[in-house]
VOFI-745724 format. One record per residue: residue in three letters; x, y, z of N, C-alpha, C, O in turn. Coordinates in steps of 0.1 Angstrom, whole numbers, padded with zeros to 4 digits, always signed. Layout:
ALAXYZXYZXYZXYZ
...
//
This chain:
UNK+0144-0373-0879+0142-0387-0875+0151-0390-0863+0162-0386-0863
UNK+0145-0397-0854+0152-0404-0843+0161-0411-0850+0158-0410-0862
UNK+0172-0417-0846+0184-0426-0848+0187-0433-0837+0190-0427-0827
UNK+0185-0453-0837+0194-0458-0835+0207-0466-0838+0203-0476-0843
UNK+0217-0467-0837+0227-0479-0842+0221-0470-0858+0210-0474-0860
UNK+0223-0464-0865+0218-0461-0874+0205-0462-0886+0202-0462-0898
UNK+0201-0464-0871+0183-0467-0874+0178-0458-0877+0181-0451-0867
UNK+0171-0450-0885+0160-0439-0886+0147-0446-0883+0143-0457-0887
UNK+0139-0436-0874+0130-0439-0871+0119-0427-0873+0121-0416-0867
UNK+0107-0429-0881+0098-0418-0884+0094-0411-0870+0091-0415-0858
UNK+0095-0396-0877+0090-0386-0865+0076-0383-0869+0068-0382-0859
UNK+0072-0382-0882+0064-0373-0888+0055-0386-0906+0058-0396-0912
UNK+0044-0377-0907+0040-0390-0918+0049-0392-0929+0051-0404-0934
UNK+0054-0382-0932+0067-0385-0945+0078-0389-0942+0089-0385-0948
UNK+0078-0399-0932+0091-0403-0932+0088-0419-0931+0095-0429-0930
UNK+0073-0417-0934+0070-0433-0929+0071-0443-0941+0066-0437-0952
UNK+0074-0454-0943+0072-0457-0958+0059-0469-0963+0054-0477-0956
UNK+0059-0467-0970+0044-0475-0975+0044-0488-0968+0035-0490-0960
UNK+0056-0499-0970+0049-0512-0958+0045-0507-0948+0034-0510-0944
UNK+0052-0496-0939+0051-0495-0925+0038-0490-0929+0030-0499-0925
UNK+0033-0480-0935+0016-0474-0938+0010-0481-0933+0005-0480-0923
UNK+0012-0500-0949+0000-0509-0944+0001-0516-0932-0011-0520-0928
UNK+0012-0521-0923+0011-0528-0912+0004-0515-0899-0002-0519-0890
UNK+0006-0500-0900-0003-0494-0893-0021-0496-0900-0031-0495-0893
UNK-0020-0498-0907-0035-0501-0913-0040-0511-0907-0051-0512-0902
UNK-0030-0518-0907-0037-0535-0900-0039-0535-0888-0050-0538-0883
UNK-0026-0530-0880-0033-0531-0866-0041-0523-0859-0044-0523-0847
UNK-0046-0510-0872-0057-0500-0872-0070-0511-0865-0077-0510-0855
UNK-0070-0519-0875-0081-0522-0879-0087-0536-0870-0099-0539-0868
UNK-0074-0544-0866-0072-0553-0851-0078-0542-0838-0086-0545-0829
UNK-0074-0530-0840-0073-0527-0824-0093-0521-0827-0101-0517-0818
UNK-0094-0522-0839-0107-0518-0836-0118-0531-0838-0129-0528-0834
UNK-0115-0542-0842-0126-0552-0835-0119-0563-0829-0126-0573-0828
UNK-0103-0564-0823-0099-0570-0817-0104-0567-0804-0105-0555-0801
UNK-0109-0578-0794-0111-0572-0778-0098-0576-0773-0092-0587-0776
UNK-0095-0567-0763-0085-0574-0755-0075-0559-0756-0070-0552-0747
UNK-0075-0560-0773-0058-0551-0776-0062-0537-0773-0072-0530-0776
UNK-0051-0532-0766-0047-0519-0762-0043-0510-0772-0039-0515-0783
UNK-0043-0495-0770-0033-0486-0781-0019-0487-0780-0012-0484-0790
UNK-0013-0492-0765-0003-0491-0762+0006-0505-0769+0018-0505-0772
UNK-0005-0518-0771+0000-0529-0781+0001-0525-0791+0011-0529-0797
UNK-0008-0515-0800-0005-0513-0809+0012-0503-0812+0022-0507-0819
UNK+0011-0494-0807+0020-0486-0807+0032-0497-0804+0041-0496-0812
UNK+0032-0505-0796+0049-0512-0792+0051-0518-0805+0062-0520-0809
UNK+0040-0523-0812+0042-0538-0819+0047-0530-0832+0057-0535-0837
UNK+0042-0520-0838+0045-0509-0852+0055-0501-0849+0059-0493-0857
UNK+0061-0502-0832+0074-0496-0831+0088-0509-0835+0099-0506-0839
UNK+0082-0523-0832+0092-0535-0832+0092-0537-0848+0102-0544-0853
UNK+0079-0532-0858+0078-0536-0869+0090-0529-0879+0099-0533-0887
UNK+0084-0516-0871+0096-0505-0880+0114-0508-0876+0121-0505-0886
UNK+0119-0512-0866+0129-0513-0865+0135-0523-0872+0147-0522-0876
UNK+0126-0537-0874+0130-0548-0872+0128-0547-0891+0135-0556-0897
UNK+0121-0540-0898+0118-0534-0916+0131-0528-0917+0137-0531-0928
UNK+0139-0521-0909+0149-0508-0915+0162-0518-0910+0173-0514-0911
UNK+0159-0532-0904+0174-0538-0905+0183-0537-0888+0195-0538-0886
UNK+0173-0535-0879+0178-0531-0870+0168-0544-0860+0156-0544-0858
UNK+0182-0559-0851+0174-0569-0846+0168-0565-0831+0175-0559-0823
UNK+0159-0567-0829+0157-0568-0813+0161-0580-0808+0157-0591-0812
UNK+0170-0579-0800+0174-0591-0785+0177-0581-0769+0186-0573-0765
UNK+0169-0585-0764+0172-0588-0747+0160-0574-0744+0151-0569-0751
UNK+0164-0573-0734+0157-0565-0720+0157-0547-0726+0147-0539-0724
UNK+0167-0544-0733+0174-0528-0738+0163-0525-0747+0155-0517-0744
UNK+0163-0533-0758+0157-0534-0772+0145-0534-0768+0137-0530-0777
UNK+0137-0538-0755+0122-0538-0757+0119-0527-0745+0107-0525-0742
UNK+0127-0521-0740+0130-0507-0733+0131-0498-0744+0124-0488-0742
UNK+0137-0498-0754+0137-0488-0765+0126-0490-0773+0124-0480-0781
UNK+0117-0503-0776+0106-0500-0784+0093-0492-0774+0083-0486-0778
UNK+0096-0495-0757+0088-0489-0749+0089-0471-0755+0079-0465-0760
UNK+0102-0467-0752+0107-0452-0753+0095-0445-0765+0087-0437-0766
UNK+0102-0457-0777+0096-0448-0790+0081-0448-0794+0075-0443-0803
UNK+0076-0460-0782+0056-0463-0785+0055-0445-0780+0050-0437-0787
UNK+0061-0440-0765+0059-0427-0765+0061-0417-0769+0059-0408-0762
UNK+0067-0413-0782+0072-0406-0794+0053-0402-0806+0050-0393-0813
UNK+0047-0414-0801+0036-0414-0817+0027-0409-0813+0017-0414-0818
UNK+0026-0397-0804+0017-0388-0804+0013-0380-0816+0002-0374-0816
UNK+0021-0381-0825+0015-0374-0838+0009-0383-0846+0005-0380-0857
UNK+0008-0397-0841+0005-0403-0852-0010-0405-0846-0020-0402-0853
UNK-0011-0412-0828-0025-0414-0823-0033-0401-0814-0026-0393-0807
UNK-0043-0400-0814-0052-0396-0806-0063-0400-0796-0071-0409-0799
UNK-0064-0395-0786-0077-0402-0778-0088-0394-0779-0091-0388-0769
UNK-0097-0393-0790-0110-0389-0789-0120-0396-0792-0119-0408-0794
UNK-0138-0387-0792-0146-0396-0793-0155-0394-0804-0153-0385-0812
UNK-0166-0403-0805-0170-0405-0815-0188-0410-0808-0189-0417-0798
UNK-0199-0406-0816-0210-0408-0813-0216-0416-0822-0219-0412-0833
UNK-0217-0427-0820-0227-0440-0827-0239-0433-0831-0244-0422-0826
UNK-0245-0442-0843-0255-0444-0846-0270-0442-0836-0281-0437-0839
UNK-0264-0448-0825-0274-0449-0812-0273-0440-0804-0280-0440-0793
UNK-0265-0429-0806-0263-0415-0800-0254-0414-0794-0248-0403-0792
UNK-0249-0427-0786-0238-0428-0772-0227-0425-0780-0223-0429-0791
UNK-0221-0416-0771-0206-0413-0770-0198-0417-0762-0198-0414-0750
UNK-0184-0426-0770-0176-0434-0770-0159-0426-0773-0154-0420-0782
UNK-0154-0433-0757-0139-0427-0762-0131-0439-0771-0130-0451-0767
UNK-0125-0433-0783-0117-0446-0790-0105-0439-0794-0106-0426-0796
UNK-0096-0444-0795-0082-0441-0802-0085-0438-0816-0094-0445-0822
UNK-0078-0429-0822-0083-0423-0837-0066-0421-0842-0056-0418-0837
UNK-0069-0423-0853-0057-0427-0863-0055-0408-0863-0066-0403-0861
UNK-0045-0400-0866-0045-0392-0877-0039-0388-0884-0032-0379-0880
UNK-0038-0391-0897-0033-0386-0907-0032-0373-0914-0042-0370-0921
UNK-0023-0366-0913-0022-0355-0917-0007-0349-0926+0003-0342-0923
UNK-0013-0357-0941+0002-0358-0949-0003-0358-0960-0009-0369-0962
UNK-0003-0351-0972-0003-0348-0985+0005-0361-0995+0003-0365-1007
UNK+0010-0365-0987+0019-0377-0996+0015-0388-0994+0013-0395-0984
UNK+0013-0393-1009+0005-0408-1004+0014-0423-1007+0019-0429-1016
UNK+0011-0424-0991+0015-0438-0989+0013-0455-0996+0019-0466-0995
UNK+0004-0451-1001-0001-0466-1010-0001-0459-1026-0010-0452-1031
UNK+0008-0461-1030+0010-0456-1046+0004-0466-1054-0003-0463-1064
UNK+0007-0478-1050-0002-0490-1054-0009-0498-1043-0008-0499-1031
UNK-0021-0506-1060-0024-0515-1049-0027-0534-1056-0037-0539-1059
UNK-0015-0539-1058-0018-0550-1066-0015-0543-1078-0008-0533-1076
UNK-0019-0545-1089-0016-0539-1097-0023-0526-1105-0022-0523-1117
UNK-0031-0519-1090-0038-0504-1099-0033-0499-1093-0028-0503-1082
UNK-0029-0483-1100-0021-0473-1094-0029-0461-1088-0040-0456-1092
UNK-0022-0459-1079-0034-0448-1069-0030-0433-1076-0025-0433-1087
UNK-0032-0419-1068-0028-0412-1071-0016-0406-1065-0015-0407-1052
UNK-0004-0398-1074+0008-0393-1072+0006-0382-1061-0004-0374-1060
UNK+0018-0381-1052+0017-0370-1038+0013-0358-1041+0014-0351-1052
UNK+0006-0356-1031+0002-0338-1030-0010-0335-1044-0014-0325-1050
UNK-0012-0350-1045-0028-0344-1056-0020-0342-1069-0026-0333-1075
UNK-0008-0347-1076-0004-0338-1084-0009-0344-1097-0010-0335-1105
UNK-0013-0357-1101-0025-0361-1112-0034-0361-1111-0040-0370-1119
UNK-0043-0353-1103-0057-0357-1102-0065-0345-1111-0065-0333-1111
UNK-0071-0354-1117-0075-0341-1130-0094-0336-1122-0100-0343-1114
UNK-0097-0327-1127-0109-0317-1121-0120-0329-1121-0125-0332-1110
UNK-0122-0333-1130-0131-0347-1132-0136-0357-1122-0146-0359-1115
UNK-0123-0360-1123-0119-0370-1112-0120-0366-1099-0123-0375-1092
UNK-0117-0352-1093-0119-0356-1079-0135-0344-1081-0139-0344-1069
UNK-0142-0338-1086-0149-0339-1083-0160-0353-1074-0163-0356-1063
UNK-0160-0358-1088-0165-0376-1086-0162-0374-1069-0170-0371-1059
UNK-0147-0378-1069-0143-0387-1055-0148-0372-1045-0148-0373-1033
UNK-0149-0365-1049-0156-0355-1035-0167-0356-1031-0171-0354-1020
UNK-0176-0360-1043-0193-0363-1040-0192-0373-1031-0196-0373-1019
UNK-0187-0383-1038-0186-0399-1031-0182-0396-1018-0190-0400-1009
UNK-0171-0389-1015-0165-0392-0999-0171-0384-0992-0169-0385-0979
UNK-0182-0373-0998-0192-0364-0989-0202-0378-0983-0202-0382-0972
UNK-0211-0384-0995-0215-0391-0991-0212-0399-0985-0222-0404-0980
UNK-0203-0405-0981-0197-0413-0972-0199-0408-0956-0204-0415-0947
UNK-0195-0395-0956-0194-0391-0946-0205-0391-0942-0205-0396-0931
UNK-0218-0389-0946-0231-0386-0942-0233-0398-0940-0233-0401-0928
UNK-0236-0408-0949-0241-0420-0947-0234-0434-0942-0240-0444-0939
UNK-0220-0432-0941-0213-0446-0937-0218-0461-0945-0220-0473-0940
UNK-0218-0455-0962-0223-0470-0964-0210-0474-0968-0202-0465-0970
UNK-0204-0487-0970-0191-0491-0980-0198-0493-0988-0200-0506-0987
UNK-0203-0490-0996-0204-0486-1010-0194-0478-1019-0186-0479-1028
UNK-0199-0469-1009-0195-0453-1008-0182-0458-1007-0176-0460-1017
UNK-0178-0460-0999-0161-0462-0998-0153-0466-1007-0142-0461-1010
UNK-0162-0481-1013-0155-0489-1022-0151-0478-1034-0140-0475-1036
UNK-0163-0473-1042-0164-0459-1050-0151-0452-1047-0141-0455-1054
UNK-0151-0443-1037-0140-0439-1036-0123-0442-1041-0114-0435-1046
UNK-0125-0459-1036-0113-0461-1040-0114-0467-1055-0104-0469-1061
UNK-0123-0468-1058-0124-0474-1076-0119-0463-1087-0114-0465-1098
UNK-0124-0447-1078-0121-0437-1086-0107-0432-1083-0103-0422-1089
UNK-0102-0437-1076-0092-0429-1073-0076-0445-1075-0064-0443-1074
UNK-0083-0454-1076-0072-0466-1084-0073-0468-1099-0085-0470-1102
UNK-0066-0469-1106-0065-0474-1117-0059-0481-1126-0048-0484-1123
UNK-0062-0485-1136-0049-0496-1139-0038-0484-1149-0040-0474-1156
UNK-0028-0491-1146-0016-0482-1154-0018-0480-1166-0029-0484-1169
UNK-0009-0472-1181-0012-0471-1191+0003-0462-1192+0007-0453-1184
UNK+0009-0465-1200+0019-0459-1205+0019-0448-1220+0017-0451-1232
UNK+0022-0433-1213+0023-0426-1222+0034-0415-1223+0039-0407-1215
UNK+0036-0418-1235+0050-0410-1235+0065-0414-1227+0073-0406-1223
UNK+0065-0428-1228+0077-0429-1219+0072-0432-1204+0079-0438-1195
UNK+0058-0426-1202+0055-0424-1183+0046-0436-1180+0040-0441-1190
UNK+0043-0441-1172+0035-0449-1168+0024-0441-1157+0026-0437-1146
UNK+0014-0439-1163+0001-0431-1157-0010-0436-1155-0009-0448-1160
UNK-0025-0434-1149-0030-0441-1148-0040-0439-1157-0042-0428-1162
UNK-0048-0451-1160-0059-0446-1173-0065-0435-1170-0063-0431-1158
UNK-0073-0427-1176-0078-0416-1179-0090-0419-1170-0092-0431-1169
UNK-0099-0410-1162-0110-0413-1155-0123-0410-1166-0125-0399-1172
UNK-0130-0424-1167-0139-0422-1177-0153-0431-1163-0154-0442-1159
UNK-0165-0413-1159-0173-0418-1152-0183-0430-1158-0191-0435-1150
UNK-0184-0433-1168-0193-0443-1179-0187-0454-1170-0193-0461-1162
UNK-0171-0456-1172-0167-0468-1167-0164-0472-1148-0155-0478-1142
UNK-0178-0465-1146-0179-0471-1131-0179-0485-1126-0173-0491-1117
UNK-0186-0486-1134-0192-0502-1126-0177-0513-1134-0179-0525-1130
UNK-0165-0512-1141-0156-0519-1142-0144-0514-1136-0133-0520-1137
UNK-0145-0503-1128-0134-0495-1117-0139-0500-1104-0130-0502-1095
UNK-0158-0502-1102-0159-0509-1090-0156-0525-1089-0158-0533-1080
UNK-0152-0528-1101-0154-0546-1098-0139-0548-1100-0136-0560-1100
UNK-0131-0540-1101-0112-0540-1101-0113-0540-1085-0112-0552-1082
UNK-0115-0533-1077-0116-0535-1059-0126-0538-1052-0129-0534-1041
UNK-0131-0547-1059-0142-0560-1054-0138-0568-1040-0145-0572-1031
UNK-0118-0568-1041-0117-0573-1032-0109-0567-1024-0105-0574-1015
UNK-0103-0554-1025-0096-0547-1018-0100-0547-1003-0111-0543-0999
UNK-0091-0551-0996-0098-0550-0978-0103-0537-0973-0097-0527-0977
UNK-0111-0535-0966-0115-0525-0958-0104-0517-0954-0103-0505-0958
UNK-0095-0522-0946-0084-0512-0941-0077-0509-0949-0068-0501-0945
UNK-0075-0513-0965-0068-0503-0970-0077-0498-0975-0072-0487-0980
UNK-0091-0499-0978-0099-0486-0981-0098-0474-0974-0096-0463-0977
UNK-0100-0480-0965-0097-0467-0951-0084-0463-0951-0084-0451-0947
UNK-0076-0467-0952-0062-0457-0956-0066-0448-0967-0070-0437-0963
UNK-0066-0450-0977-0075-0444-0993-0078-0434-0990-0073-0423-0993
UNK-0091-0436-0980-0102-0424-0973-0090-0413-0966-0089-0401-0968
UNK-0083-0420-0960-0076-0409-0950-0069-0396-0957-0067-0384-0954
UNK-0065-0402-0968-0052-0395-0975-0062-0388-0980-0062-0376-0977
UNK-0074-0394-0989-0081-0378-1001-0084-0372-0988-0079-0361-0986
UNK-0094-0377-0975-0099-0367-0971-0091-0356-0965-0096-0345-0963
UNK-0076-0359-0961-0066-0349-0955-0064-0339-0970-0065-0327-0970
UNK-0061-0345-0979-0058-0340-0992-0066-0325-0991-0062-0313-0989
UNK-0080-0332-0994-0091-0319-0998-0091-0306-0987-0092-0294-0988
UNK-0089-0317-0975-0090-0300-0961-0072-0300-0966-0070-0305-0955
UNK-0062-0299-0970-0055-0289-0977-0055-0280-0987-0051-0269-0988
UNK-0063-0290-0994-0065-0284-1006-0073-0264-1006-0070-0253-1012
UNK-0083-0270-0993-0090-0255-0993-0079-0248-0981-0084-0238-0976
UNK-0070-0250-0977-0061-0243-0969-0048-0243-0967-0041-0233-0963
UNK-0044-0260-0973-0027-0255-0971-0020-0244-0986-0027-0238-0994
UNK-0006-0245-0985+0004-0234-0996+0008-0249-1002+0014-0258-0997
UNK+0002-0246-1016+0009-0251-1032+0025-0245-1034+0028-0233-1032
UNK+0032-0252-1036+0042-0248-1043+0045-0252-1059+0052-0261-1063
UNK+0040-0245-1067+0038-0248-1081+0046-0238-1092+0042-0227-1094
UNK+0058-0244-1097+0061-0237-1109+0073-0222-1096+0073-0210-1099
UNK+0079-0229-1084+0088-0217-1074+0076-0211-1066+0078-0209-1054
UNK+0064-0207-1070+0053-0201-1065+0050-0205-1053+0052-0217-1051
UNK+0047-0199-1044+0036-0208-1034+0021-0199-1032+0020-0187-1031
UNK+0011-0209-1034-0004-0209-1038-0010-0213-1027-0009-0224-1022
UNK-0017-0204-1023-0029-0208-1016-0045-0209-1022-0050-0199-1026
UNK-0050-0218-1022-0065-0213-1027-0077-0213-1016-0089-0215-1017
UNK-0069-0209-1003-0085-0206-0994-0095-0196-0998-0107-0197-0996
UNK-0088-0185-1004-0094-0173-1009-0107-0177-1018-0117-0170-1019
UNK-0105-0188-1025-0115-0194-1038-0123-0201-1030-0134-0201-1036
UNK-0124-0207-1017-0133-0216-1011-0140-0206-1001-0149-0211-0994
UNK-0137-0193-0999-0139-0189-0987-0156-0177-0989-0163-0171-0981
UNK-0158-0180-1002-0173-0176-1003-0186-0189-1004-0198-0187-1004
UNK-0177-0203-1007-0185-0208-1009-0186-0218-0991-0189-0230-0991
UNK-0183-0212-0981-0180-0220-0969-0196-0226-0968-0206-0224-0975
UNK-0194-0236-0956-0206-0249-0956-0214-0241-0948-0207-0233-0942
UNK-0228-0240-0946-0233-0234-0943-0232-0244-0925-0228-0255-0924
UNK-0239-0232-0910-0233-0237-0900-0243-0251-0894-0242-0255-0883
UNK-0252-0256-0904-0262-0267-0900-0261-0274-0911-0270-0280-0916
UNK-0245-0272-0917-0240-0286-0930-0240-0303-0919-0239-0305-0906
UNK-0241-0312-0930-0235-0325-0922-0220-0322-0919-0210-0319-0925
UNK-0224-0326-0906-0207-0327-0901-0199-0338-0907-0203-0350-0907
UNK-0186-0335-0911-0179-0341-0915-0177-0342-0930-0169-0350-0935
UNK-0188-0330-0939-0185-0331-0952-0175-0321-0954-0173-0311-0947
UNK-0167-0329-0970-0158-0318-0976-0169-0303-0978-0181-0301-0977
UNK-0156-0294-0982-0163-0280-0985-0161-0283-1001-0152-0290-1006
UNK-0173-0276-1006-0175-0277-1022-0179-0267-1023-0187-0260-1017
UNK-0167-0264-1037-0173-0251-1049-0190-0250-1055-0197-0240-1057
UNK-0193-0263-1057-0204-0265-1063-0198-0264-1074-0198-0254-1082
UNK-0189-0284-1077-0184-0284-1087-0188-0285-1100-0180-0286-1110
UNK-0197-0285-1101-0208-0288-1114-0209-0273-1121-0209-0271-1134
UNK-0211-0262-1113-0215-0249-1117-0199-0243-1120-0197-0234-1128
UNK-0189-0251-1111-0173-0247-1115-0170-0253-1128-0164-0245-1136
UNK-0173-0264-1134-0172-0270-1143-0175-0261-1155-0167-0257-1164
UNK-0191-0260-1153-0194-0255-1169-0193-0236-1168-0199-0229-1176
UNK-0185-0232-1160-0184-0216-1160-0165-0218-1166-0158-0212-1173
UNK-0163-0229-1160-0145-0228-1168-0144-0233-1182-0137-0229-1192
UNK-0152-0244-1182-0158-0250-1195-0166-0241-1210-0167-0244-1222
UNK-0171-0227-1199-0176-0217-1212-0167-0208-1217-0169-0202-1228
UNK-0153-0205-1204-0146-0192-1210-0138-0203-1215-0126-0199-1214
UNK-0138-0215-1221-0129-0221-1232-0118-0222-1230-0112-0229-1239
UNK-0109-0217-1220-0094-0216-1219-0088-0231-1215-0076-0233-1215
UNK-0098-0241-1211-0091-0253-1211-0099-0263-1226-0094-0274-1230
UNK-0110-0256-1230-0117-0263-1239-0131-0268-1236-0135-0262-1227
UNK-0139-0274-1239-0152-0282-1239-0153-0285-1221-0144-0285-1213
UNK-0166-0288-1220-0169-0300-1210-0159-0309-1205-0154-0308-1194
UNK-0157-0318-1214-0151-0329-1211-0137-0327-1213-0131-0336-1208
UNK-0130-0319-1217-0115-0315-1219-0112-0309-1204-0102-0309-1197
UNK-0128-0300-1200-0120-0296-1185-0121-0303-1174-0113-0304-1165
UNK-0132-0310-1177-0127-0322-1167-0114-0333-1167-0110-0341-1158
UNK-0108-0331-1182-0097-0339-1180-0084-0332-1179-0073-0337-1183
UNK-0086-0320-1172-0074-0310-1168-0067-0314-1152-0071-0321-1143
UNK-0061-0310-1154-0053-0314-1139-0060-0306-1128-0064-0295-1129
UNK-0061-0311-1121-0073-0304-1110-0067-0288-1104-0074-0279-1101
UNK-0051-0288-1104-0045-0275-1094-0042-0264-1106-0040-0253-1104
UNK-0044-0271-1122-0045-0263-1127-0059-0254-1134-0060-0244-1141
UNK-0068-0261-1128-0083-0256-1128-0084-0247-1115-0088-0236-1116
UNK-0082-0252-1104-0074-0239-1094-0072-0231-1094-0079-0224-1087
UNK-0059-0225-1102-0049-0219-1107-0060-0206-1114-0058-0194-1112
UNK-0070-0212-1121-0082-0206-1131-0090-0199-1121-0096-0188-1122
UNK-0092-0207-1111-0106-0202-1107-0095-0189-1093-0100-0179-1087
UNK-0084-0194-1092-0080-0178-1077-0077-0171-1087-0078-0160-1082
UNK-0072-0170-1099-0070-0156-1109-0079-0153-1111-0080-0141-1110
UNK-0093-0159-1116-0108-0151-1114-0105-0144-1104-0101-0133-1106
UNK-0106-0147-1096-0110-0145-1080-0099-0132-1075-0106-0122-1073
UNK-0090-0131-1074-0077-0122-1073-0080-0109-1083-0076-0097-1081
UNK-0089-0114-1097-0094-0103-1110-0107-0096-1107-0110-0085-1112
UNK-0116-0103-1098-0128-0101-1093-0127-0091-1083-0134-0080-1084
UNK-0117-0093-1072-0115-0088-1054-0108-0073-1059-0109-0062-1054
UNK-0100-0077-1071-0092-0062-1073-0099-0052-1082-0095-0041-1082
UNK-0113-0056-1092-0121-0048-1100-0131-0043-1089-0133-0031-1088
UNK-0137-0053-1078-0141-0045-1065-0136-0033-1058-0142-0023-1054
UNK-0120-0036-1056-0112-0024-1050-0118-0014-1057-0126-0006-1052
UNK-0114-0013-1071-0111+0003-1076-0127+0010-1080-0128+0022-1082
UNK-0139-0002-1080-0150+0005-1077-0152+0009-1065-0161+0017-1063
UNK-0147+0006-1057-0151+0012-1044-0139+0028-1039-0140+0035-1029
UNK-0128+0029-1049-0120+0037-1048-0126+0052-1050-0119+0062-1049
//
C-alpha cells in the first residue's frame, strides 16, 4: 500500500475495504448514466473518499495534488474498453475490473453473502447461481441478476456457535427473490462481479486447502466451451451430470446431501477422479 502521513492507500482489490467497495459501486453506476461525469471525476472523488474514510483531512492546493497523483495509481482498478450494444454499435466505455477472490460485500442489510474465496458455497448452490449468471450473460434480463443475488444472500442462522447462512433450499426461490426486492442495481452488479471473477478462478486459479495448493483446471479442461459458445458464459462441467455421477459413488451421500456439500470439496472429488483416470490411461498406454 501507498502511505500518506500514515495513510494507507489500496494498491490492489484486497486492500480495499467494503465501504470503499460500495462508494466505487456508486460512482460506477453515476458515471454510467450520469452525462457530464468523466472517469477521471470518478477516480479523484474515490481517491478523496478513501483518504478522508482512513482519517486522513484534505485542506489546500497539496492535498488535491495528491488526490490528482493517486486518481493515476487506479490503473488496476479502471479500464478503457468496448462494448457492442444491442444495436450492434460499438462503444468505448470505462469498465470496472474486478479481479479478487475476496468478497467485499459480506453483507447486505441484514442477509449474509458468501465468505472469501468461495469457501461456503456448497455444490448446490452455485450450480444454481452458475446457470443464472450464464443466463444473464446471454440475455441481460435483471431478473436474472436479481436471482443471482437472492441465491447467493441469505438470511443468517446460527450453528454451532457460528453464524452461517441458511442452507440453499431451490423450492425456496420465490422468498430468497422477494428478501432483494429492493436491493439497488449497483450492488447487484457488485454481486455479479465477485461470482463472475470467482468461477473464471475457480477453473484456473491455485486453492490453497488444508497447506496444499489445488488447481482444478485439469477437471474443466475436457469440458471447454465449444468455439461458437455465447460469449461471455461461464465454463460448465455439465453440472447436473456432475451431480448425479458424485451422488452415485455415494462418498458424499444421496442427491441432495451432495448438493449440500461444500462446493471445493466436491472438486477435490472430481480432480482425484480425474488425476485416477489420466494415470490408469498412462499405464495402458505403457
Amino acid at each position: 500500500m501507498k502511505q500518506k502521513k500514515d495513510i494507507e492507500f489500496p494498491e490492489c482489490w484486497e486492500e480495499v475495504k467494503p465501504l470503499e467497495w460500495l462508494h466505487i459501486l456508486k460512482t460506477r453506476d453515476k458515471l454510467m448514466h450520469r452525462s457530464g461525469l468523466t472517469l477521471r471525476d470518478v477516480k479523484r472523488d474515490w481517491c478523496a473518499y478513501v483518504l478522508k474514510s482512513r482519517g486522513y483531512r484534505l485542506q489546500g492546493v497539496d492535498d488535491m495534488l495528491m488526490v490528482d497523483r493517486l486518481a493515476d495509481t487506479l490503473d488496476w482498478m479502471w479500464m478503457i474498453g468496448e462494448d457492442t450494444g444491442l444495436d450492434g454499435v460499438t462503444v468505448t466505455e470505462a469498465q470496472l475490473t474486478y479481479d479478487c477472490t475476496v468478497n467485499l460485500l459480506p453483507k447486505w442489510r441484514y442477509l449474509q453473502g458468501p465468505a472469501s474465496h468461495g469457501a461456503d458455497l456448497t455444490f448446490g448452490e452455485f450450480r444454481q447461481a452458475a446457470a443464472v449468471i450464464n443466463k444473464y450473460n446471454a440475455e441481460h434480463d435483471p431478473a436474472d441478476l436479481r436471482a443471482l443475488c437472492a441465491i447467493l444472500y441469505r438470511k443468517p442462522v446460527k450453528e454451532k456457535g457460528c453464524v452461517l447462512r441458511e442452507p440453499f433450499r431451490p423450492q425456496y426461490m420465490g422468498r430468497y427473490m422477494g428478501l432483494v426486492r429492493d436491493m439497488p442495481e449497483w450492488i447487484q452488479w457488485g454481486i455479479y462481479a465477485w461470482f463472475a471473477y470467482f468461477c473464471e478462478y475457480l477453473f484456473t486459479g491455485v486453492f490453497i486447502i488444508d497447506g496444499l495448493e489445488l488447481c482444478f483446471s485439469s477437471v474443466f479442461d475436457r469440458k471447454k466451451t465449444d468455439a461458437d459458445a455465447q460469449p461471455g458464459s461461464i465454463q460448465s462441467l455439465g453440472m447436473n451430470s456432475v451431480l448425479y455421477s458424485v451422488a452415485e459413488s455415494g462418498i458424499f451421500g444421496n442427491v441432495d446431501a451432495t448438493d449440500d456439500t461444500l462446493l471445493v470439496r466436491v472438486m477435490m472429488k472430481l480432480l482425484d477422479d480425474k488425476q485416477r483416470a489420466d494415470e490408469l490411461m498412462r499405464n495402458l498406454k505403457k
